[in-house]
C-alpha positions as CSV (number, residue, x, y, z in Angstrom):
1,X,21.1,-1.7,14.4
2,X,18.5,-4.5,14.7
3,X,15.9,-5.1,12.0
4,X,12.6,-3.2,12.0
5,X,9.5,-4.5,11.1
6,X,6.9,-2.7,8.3
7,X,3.1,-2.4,7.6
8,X,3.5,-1.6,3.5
9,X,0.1,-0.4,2.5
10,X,-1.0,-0.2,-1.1
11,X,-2.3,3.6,-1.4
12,X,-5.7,3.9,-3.3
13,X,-8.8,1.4,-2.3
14,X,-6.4,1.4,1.0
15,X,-4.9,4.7,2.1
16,X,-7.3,6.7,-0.2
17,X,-10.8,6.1,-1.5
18,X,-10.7,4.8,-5.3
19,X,-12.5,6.3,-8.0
20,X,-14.9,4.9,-10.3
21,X,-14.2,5.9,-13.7
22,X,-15.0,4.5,-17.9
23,X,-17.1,1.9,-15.5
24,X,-13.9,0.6,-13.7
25,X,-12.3,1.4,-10.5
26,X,-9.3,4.4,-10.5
27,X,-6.6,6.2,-8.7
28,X,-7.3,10.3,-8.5
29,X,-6.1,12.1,-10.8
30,X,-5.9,15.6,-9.1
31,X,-6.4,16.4,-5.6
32,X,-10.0,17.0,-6.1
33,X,-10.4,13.6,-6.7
34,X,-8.4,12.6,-3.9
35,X,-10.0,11.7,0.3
36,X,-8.1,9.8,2.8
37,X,-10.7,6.9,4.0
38,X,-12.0,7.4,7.5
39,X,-10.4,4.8,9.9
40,X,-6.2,5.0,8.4
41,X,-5.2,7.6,10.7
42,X,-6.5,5.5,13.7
43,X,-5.2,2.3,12.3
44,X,-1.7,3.8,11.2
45,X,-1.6,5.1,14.9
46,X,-2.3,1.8,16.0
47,X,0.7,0.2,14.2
48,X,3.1,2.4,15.2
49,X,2.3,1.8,18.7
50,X,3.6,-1.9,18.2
51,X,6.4,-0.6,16.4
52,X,5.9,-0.6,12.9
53,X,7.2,1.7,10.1
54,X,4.2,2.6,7.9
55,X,5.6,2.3,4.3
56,X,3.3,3.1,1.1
57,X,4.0,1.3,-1.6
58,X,1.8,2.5,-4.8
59,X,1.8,2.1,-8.6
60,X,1.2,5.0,-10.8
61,X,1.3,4.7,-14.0
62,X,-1.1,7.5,-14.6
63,X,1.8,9.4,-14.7
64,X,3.2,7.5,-17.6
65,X,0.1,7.6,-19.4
66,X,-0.3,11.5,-19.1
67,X,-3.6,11.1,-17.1
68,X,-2.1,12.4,-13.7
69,X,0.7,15.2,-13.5
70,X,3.6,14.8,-10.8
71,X,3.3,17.8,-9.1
72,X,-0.2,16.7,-8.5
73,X,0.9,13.2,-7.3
74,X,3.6,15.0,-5.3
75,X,0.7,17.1,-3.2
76,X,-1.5,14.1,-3.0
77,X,1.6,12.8,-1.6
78,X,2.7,15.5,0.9
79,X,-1.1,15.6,1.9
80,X,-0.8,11.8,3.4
81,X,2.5,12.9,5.1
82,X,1.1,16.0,6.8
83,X,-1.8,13.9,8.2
84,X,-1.1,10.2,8.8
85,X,1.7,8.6,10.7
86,X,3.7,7.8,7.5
87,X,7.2,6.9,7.7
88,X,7.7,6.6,3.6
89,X,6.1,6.5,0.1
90,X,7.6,4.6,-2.9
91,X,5.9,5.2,-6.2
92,X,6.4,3.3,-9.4
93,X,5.8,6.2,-12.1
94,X,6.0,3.8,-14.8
95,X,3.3,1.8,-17.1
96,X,3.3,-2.2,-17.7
97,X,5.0,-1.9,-21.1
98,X,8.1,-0.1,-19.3
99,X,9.1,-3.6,-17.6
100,X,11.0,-1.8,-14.5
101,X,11.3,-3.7,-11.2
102,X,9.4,-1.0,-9.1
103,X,6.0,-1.9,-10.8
104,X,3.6,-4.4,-8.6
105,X,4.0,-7.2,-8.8
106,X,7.7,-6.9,-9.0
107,X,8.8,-6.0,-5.5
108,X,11.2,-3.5,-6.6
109,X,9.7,-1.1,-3.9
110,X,9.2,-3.4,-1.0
111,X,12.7,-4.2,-1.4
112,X,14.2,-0.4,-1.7
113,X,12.2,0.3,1.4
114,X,13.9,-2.8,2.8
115,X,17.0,-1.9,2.9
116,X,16.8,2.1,3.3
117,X,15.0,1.3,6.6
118,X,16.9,-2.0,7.4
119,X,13.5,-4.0,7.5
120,X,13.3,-7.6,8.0
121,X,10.7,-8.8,5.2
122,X,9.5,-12.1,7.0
123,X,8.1,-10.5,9.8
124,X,6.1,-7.5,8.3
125,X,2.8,-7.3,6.2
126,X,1.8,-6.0,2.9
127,X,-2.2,-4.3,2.6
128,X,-2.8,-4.5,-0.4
129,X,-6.6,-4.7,-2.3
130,X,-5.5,-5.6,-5.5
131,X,-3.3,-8.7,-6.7
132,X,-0.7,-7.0,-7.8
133,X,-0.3,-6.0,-4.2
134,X,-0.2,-10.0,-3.0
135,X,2.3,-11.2,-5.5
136,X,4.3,-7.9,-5.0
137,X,4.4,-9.2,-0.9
138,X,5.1,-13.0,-1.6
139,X,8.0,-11.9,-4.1
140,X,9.6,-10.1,-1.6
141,X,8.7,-12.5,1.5
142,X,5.8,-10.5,3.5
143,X,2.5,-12.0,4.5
144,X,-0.1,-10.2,2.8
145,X,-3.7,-8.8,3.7
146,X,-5.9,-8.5,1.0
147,X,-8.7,-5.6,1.8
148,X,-12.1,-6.9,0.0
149,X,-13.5,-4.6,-2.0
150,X,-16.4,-4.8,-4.4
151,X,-13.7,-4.6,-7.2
152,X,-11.8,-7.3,-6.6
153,X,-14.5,-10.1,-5.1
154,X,-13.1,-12.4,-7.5
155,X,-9.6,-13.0,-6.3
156,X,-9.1,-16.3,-4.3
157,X,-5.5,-17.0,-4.7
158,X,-2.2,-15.6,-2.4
159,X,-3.1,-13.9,0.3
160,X,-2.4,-15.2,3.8
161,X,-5.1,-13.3,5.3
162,X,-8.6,-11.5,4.1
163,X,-9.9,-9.0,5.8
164,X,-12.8,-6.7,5.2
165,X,-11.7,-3.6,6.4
166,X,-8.1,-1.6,7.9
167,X,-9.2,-2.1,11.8
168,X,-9.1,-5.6,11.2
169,X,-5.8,-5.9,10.5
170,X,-4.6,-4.4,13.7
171,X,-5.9,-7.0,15.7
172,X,-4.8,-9.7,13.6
173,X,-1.0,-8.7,13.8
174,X,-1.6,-8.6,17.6
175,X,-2.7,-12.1,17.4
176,X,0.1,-13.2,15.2
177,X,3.0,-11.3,16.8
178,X,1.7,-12.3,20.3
179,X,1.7,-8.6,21.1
């Protein structure tokens, strides 16, 4: 079997809208909180046209800190897989001070994904909008997208490519994979 390429996109700020919360920015915490953003079913369709798998890869470590049940994530979860063109989700449950290799920026998740799909890793992307999402891609040997968001207008370091919305990156990959 020959090696597949992946799109591995961050989930909240990219799949799903963030939450402001305490003055910062959030994941939901229960499926009231939670809204797919407008234009990822459109994009996700557009990347499986050229033959991507669409992988999430997202850190929740609201789980470990008791702010967001399982079962919650777990229907937030089935929701996205219902509705959007996903092939997987990995989650890391776990919190900073836990030191697993699944938590971005380790690329514990990239790299499960890796080899249960038999993905090469040089020639697919990460989305990420945070930059635990970029150093979690260049660990494991992606390019990486970095979504700006009004949250993270700050970061200037990593990425290989900055974007300003999802649709962008569809015709960037185009570009770069002569497609």
């Amino acid at each position: 079997m020959e090696n597949r390429r992946a799109i591995f996109l961050d989930r909240d700020g990219v799949i799903n809208k963030a939450i402001i919360r305490a003055g910062g920015f959030s994941s939901p915490w229960s499926l009231d909180e939670f809204e797919i953003i407008d234009e990822v079913e459109e994009v996700l369709k557009e990347f499986k046209k050229l033959e991507f798998l669409n992988i999430i890869i997202t850190n929740q470590p609201d789980i470990a800190r008791g702010n967001l049940l399982l079962r919650e994530l777990e229907k937030m979860h089935q929701i996205i897989l219902e509705r959007l063109p996903v092939d997987d989700i990995q989650y890391c449950p776990h919190d900073d001070k836990d030191n697993c290799d699944c938590r971005k920026p380790k690329p514990g998740m990239i790299l499960r994904a890796a080899q249960k799909w038999n993905i090469d890793l040089n020639h697919s992307y990460v989305i990420g909008d945070r930059w635990k999402d970029i150093k979690a891609s260049k660990a494991a040997g992606c390019k990486a997208f970095l979504i700006r968001r009004e949250y993270n207008l700050d970061y200037q370091e990593d990425y290989d490519f900055e974007i300003n919305n999802l649709k962008e990156v569809v015709e960037f990959i185009k570009k770069l994979e002569n497609l």
